[in-house]
GUBANU-841404 format. One record per residue (C-alpha): residue in one letter; y, x, z; residue number from 0. Coordinates in steps of 0.05 Angstrom, whole numbers. Layout:
BEGIN
{node 'a',{Y,X,Z},NUM};
...
***
This chain:
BEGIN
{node 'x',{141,-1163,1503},0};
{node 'x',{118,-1115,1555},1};
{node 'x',{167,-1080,1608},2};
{node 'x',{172,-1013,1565},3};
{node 'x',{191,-1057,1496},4};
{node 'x',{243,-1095,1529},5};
{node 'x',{278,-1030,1566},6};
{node 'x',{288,-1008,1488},7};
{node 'x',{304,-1073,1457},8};
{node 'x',{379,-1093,1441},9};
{node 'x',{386,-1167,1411},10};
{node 'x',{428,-1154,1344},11};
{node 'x',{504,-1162,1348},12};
{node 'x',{526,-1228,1313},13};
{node 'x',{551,-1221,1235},14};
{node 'x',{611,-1253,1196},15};
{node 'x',{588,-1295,1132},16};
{node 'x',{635,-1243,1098},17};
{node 'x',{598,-1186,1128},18};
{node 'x',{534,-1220,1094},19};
{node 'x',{551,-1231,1038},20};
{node 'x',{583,-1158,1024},21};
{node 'x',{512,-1134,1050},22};
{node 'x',{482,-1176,1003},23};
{node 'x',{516,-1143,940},24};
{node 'x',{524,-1216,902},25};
{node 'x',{515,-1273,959},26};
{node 'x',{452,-1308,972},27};
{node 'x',{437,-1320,894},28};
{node 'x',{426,-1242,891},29};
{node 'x',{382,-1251,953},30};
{node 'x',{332,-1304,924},31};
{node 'x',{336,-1272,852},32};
{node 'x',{319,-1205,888},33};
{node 'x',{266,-1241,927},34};
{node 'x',{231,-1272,859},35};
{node 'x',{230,-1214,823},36};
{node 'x',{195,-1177,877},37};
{node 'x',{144,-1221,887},38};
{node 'x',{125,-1207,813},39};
{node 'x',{131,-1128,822},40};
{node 'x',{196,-1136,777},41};
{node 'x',{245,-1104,819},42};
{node 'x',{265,-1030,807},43};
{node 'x',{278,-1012,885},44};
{node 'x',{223,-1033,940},45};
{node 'x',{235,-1106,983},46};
{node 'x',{249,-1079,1051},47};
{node 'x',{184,-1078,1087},48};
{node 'x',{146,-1085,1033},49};
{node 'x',{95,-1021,1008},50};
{node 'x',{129,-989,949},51};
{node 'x',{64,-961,943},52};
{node 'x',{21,-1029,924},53};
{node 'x',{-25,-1029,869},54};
{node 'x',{9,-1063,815},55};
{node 'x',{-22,-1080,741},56};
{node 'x',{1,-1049,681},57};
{node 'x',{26,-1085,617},58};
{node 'x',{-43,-1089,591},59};
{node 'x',{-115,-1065,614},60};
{node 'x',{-105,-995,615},61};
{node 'x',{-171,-945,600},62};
{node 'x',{-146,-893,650},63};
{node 'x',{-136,-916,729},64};
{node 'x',{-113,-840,749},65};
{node 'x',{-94,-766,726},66};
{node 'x',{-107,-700,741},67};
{node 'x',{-73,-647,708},68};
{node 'x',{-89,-572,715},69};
{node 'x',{-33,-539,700},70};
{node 'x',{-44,-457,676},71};
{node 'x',{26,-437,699},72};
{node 'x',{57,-380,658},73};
{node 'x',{35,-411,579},74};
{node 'x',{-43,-395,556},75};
{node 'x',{-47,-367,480},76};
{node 'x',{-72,-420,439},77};
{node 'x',{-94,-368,388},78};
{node 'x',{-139,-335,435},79};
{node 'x',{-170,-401,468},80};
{node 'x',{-176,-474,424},81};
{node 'x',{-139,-449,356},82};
{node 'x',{-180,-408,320},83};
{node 'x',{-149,-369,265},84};
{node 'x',{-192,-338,216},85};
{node 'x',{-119,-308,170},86};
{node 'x',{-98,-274,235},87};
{node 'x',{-167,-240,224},88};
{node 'x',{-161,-227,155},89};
{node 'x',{-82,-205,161},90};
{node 'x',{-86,-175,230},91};
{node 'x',{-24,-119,226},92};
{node 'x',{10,-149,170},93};
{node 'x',{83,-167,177},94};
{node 'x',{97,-240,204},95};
{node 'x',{100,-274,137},96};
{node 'x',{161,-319,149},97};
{node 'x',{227,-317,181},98};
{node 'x',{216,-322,260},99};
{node 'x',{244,-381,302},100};
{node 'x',{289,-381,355},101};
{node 'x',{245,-331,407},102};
{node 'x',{244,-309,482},103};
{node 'x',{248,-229,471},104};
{node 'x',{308,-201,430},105};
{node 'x',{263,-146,394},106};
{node 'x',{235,-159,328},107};
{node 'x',{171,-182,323},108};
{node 'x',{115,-136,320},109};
{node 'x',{57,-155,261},110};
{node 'x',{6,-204,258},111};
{node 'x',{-44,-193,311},112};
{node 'x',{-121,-223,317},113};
{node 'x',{-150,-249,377},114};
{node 'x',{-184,-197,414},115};
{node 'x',{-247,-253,426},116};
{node 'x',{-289,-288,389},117};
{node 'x',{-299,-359,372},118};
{node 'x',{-358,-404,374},119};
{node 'x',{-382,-464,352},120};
{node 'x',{-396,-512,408},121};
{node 'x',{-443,-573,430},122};
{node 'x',{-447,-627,364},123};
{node 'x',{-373,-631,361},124};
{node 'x',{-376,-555,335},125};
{node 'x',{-301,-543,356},126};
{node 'x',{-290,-477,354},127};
{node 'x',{-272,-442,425},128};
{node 'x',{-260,-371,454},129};
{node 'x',{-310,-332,484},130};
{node 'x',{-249,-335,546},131};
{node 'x',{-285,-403,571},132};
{node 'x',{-350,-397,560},133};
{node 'x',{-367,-448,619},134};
{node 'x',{-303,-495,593},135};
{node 'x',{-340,-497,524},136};
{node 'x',{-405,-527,543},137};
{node 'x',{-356,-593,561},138};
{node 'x',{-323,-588,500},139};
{node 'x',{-355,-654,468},140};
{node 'x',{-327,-691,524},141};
{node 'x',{-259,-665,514},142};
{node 'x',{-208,-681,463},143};
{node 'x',{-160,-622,428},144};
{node 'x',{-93,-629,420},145};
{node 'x',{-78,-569,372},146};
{node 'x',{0,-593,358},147};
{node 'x',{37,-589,411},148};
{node 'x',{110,-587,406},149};
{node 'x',{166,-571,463},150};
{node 'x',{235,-539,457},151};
{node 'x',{245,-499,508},152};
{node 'x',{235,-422,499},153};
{node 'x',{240,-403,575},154};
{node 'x',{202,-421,628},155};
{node 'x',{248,-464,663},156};
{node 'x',{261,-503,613},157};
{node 'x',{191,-509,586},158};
{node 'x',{161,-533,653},159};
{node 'x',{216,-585,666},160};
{node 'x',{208,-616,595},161};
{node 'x',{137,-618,612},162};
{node 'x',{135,-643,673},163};
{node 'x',{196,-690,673},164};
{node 'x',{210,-703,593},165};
{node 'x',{275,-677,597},166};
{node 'x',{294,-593,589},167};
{node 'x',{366,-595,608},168};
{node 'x',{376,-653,666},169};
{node 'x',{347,-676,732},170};
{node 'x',{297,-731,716},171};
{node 'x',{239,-761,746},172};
{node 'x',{167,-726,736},173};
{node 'x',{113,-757,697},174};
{node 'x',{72,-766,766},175};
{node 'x',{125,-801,804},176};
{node 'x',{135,-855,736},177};
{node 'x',{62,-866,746},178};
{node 'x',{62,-891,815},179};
{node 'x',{127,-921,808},180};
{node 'x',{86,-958,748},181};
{node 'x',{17,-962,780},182};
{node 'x',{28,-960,856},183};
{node 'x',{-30,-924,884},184};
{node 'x',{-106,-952,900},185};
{node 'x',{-98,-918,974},186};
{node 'x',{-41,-937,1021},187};
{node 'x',{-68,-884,1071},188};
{node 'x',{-58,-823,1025},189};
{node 'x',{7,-809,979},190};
{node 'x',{3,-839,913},191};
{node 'x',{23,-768,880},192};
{node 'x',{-8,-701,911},193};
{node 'x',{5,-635,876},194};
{node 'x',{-34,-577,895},195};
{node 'x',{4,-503,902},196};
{node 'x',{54,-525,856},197};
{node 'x',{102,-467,832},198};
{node 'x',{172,-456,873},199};
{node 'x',{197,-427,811},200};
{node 'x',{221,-450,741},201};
{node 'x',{244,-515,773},202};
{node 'x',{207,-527,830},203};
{node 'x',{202,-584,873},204};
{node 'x',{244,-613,811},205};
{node 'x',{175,-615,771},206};
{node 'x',{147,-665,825},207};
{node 'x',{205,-705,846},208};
{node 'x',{217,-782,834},209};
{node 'x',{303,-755,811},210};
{node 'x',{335,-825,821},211};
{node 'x',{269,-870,832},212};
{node 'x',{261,-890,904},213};
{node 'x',{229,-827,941},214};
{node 'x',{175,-858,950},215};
{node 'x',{149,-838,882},216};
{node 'x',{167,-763,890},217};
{node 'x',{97,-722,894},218};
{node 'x',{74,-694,961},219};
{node 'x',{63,-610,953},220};
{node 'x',{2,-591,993},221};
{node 'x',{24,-517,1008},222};
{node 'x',{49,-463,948},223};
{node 'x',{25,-415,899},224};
{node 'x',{43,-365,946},225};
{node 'x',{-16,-392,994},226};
{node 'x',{-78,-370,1003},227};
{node 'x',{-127,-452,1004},228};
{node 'x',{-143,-423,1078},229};
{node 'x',{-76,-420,1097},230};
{node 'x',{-51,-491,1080},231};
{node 'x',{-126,-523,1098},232};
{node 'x',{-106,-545,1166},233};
{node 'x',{-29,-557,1144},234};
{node 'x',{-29,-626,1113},235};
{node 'x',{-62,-653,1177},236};
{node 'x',{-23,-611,1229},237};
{node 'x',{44,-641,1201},238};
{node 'x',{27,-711,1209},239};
{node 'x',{2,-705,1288},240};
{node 'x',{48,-706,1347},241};
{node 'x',{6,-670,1403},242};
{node 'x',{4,-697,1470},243};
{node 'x',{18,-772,1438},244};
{node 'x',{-38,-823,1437},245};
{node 'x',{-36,-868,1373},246};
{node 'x',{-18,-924,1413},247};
{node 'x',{38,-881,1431},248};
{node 'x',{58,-857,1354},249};
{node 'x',{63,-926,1332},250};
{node 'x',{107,-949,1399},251};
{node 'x',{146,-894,1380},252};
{node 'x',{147,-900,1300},253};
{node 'x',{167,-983,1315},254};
{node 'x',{227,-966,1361},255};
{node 'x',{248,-917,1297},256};
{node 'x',{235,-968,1242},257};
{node 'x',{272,-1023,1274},258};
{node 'x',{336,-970,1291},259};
{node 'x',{323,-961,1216},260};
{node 'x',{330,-1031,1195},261};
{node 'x',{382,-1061,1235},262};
{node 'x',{420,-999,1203},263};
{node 'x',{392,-1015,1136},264};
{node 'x',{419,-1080,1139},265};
{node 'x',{494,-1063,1142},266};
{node 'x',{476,-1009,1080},267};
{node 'x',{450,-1061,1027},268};
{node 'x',{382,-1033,1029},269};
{node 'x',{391,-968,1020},270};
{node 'x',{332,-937,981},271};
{node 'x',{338,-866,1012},272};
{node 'x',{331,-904,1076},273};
{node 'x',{277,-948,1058},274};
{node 'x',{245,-888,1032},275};
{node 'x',{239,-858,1096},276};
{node 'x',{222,-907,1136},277};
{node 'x',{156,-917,1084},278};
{node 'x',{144,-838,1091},279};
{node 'x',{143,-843,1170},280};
{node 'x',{94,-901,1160},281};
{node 'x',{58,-868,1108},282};
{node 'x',{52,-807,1153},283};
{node 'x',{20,-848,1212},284};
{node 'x',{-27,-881,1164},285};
{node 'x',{-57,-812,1143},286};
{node 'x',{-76,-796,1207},287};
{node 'x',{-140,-848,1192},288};
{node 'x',{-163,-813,1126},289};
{node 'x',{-128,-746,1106},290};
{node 'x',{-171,-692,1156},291};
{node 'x',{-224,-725,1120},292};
{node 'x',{-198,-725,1054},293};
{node 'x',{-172,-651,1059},294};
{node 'x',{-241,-628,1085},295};
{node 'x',{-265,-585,1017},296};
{node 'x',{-314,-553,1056},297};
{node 'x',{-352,-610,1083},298};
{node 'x',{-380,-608,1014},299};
{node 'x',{-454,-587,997},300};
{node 'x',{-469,-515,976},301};
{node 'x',{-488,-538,911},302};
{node 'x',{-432,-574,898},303};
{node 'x',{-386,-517,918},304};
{node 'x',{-425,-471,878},305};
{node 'x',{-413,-515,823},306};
{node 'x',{-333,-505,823},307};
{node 'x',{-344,-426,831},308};
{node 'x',{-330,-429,912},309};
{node 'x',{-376,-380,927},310};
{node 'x',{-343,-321,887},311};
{node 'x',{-284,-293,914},312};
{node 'x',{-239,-292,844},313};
{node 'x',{-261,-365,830},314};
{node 'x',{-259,-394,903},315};
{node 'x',{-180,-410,900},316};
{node 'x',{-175,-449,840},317};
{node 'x',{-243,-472,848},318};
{node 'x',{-224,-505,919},319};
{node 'x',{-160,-543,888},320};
{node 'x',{-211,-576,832},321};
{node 'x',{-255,-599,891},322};
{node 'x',{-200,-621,930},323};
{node 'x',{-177,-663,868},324};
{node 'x',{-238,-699,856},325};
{node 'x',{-232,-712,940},326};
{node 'x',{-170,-744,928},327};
{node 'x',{-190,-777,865},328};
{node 'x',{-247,-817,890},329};
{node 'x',{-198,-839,944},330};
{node 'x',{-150,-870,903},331};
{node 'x',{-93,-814,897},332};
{node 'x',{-68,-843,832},333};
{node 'x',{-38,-773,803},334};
{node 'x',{-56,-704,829},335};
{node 'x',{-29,-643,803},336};
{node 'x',{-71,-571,811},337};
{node 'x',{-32,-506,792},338};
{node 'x',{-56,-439,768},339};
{node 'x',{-6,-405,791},340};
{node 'x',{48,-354,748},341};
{node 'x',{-3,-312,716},342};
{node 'x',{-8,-328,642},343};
{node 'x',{54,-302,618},344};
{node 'x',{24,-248,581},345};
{node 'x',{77,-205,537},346};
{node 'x',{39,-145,546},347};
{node 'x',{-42,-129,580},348};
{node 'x',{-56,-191,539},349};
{node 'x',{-126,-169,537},350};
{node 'x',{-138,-154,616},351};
{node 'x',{-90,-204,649},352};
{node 'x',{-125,-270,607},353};
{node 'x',{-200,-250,617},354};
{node 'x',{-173,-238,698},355};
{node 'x',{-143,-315,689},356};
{node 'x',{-184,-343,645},357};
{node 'x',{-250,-322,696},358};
{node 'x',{-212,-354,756},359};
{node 'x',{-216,-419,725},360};
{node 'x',{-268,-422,682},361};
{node 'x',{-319,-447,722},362};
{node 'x',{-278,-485,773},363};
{node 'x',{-251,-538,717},364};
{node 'x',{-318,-537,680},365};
{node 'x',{-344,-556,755},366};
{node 'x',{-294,-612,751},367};
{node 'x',{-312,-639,692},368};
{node 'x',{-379,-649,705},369};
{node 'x',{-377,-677,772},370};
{node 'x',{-332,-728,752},371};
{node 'x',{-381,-748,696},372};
{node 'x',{-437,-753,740},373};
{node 'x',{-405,-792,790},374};
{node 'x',{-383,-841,742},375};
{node 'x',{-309,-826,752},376};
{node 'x',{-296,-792,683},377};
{node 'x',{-291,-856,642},378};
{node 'x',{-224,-868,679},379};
{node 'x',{-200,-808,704},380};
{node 'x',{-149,-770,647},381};
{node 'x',{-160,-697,660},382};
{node 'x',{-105,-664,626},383};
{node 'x',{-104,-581,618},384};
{node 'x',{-35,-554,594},385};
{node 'x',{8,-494,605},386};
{node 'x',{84,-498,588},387};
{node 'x',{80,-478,512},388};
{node 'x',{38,-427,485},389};
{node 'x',{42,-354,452},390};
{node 'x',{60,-328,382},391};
{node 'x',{8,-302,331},392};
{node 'x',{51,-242,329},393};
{node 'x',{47,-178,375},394};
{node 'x',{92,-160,423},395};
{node 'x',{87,-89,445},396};
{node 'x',{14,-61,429},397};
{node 'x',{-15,-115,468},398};
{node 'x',{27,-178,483},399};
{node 'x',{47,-243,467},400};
{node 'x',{123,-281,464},401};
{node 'x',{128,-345,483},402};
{node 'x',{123,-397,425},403};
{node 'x',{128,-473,440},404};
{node 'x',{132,-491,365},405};
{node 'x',{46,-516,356},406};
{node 'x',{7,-498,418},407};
{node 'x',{-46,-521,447},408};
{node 'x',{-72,-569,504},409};
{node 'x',{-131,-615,514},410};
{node 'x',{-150,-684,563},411};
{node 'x',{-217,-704,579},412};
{node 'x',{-249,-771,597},413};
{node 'x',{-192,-832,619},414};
{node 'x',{-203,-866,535},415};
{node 'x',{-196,-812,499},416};
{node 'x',{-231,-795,442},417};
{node 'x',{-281,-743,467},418};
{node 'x',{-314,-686,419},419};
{node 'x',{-243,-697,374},420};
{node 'x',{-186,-654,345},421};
{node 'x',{-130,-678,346},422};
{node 'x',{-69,-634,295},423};
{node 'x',{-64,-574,275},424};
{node 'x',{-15,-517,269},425};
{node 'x',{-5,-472,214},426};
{node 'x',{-44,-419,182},427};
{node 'x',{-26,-368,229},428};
{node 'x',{-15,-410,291},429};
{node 'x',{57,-415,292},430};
{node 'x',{77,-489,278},431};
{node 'x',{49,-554,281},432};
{node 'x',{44,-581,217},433};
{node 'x',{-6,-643,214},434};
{node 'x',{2,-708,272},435};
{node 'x',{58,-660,314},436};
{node 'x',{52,-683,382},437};
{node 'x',{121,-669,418},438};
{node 'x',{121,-677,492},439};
{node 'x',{156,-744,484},440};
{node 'x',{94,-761,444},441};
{node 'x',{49,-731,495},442};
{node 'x',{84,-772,556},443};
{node 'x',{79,-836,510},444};
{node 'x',{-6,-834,503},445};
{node 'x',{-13,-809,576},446};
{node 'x',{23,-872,591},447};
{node 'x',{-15,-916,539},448};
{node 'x',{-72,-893,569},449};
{node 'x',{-66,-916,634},450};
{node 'x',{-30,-980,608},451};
{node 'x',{41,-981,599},452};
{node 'x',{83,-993,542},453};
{node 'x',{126,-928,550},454};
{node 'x',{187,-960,519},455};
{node 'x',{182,-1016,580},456};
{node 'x',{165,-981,637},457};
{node 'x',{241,-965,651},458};
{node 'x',{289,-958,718},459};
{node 'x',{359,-973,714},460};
{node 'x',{403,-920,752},461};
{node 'x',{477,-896,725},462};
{node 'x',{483,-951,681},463};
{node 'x',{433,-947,643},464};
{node 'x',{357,-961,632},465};
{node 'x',{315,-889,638},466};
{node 'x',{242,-882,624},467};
{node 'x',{200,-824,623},468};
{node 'x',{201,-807,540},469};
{node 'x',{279,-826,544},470};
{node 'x',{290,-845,471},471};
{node 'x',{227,-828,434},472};
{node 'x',{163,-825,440},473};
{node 'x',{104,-845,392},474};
{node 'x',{37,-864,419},475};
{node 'x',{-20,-817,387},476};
{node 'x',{-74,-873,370},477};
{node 'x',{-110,-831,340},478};
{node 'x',{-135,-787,411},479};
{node 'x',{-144,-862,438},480};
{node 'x',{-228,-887,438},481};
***
């Protein structure tokens, strides 16, 4: 122990039996039970010291090792993009025939309206898509339609939480955050969970946090919708440095903390918001090795930027979060989230404001997909594109859309599904699912199949009781699986 170490170091004041074994919860039985367990990756909270992060196996060989899921912010119409509708055609101004559901907008509904694109035909799968992704289409027989989707929530709020988190009404833990806790991450130099620009709204940091999991799990946001990708660039890296300190100096520094941290913790019965922290500050210096790197988007060829639409100006921004995904993706970030931000909510200019959207992402996630299957990554990588619910057949105004999160649609690519596949459908006009519904509790359950998990397992106890992700449903869609 050099001069410096031992000016700072305090031997540990002496402890009562008593005051062990209240620190220990149940004695020393707890201890080795607690020990056992942990050893086998059984334990719901982190051993003190030990990586919550560590790569740990699922229940069974899983087809998918990590996610990325594109999230189109605001709810896409799935009767102007992957649900073609050839009645709406044929009864386009005709009043809705049925009673309307439960809605967003207290008007009454307006008539039957027809897609203002057209649909083609596409690669040997021949699914039908708009003309609003003409670059997405030319991937479509590597991507696998989910035309049922089924949520509950009518607003926003709601609709994003249940999306994200499986629940519409309560706090719980986001889809990303069960996956590391499940998976650990490939990387201990990078956070298992990244979300790009995430939303502040309609939940916010609630749709990326690990609830009542150890923080650990909770994603890490890399800047805000309201960013510009050259404003936050530089940020990720900036955080983690402390100028004027040498590294030698950062991990003196981060050693005097941890061990102020655990002589504390031991007196608190490992407390997991404590041994949280200390695993962020470690996490933090350990970044410093690979995240300029990582977060260096423009270190990339001009043909590979080109590629994700970085060299237009309406395409650049989304375009540079896909790229920075497949960064992150190739270095073992085991879930990364990428938002387009609030721009899809589209009750009126339904025409103008989803050709505007629809062109800024186009050709960034068609970029995506075809980078990853070139670089071999697709096979078990689960792409997932989604918005919160999607729109009703029925206009709103002369030109609009309500919300309508009774059959919508989404689709995933690569990570075992079935690729070139349909999977559902809604009705005639687009308003319900009504063959192989797929609620989000059904949705949750194959994301987690896919990457290995037995959804109705893969549970934390907090409050009492054992929580998972699909809380108490849930139906695996074997049919999307290869």
């Amino acid at each position: 122990m050099d001069p410096i170490q031992k000016l700072f170091h305090r031997p540990a004041k002496p402890v009562s039996r008593r005051a062990a074994l209240r620190a220990a919860a149940c004695g020393f039985g707890h201890i080795g039970l607690m020990g056992m367990l942990g050893e086998q990756g059984l334990t719901g909270a982190p051993t003190a010291g030990a990586s919550p992060l560590a790569a740990k196996k699922p229940h069974f060989e899983g087809k998918a090792k990590r996610v990325i899921f594109l999230f189109m912010h605001g709810g896409p119409s799935h009767v102007d993009t992957f649900d073609y509708k050839e009645r709406l055609f044929k009864d386009h101004g005709k009043p809705l025939p049925m009673k309307r559901p439960l809605a967003f907008a207290d008007a009454p509904p307006g008539p039957l309206m027809k897609s203002p694109w057209q649909f083609k035909a596409c690669g040997q799968s021949g699914i039908m898509v708009s003309d609003l992704f003409p670059h997405v289409r030319e991937c479509v027989d590597d991507m696998c339609i989910v035309r049922s989707m089924v949520g509950e929530g009518v607003d926003h709020g709601a609709a994003l939480l249940q999306t994200f988190t499986g629940s519409s009404t309560f706090v719980r833990p986001s889809m990303g955050a069960w996956v590391v806790y499940g998976l650990g991450t490939e990387n201990q130099n990078l956070p298992g969970f990244i979300t790009i620009k995430p939303a502040l709204s309609h939940g916010g940091a609630k749709n990326w946090s690990s609830a009542f999991l150890p923080g650990a799990f909770q994603g890490t946001a890399i800047g805000n919708s309201g960013l510009k990708a050259a404003e936050i660039q530089g940020e990720p890296i900036e955080y983690l440095m402390r100028k004027g300190f040498s590294p030698e100096q950062q991990r003196f520094e981060l050693d005097m903390l941890r061990n102020i941290n655990r002589r504390h913790q031991s007196i608190r019965s490992n407390d997991p918001e404590l041994e949280a922290r200390i695993q962020a500050y470690e996490l933090a210096f350990r970044m410093q090795a690979q995240a300029p790197e990582a977060f260096l988007v423009e270190s990339e060829s001009e043909a590979t930027k080109k590629l994700y639409g970085m060299d237009k100006p309406n395409t650049y921004e989304f375009g540079w979060q896909c790229l920075l995904a497949r960064r992150l993706a190739e270095r073992g970030v085991r879930f990364i989230q990428c938002t387009h931000s609030y721009k899809w909510d589209q009750h009126g200019q339904l025409f103008e404001k989803h050709n505007e959207n629809a062109a800024e992402v186009d050709k960034p996630i068609s970029g995506l997909l075809k980078d990853l299957k070139v670089r071999g990554l697709l096979k078990d990588t689960l792409v997932i594109w989604a918005g919160e619910f999607g729109r009703t057949p029925v206009s709103q105004g002369n030109d609009g859309r309500d919300h309508n999160p009774y059959g919508y649609s989404i689709w995933m690519a690569g990570g075992g599904v079935k690729a070139g596949f349909v999977y559902g459908a809604t009705d005639e006009i687009g308003y319900h699912a009504v063959e192989d519904r797929m609620h989000i509790h059904d949705f949750h359950a194959t994301v987690m199949h896919l990457l290995g998990f037995d959804h109705e397992k893969l549970t934390y106890r907090s409050a009492g009781r054992d929580f998972r992700l699909t809380d108490i449903a849930g139906v695996v869609a074997k049919k999307v699986v290869a």
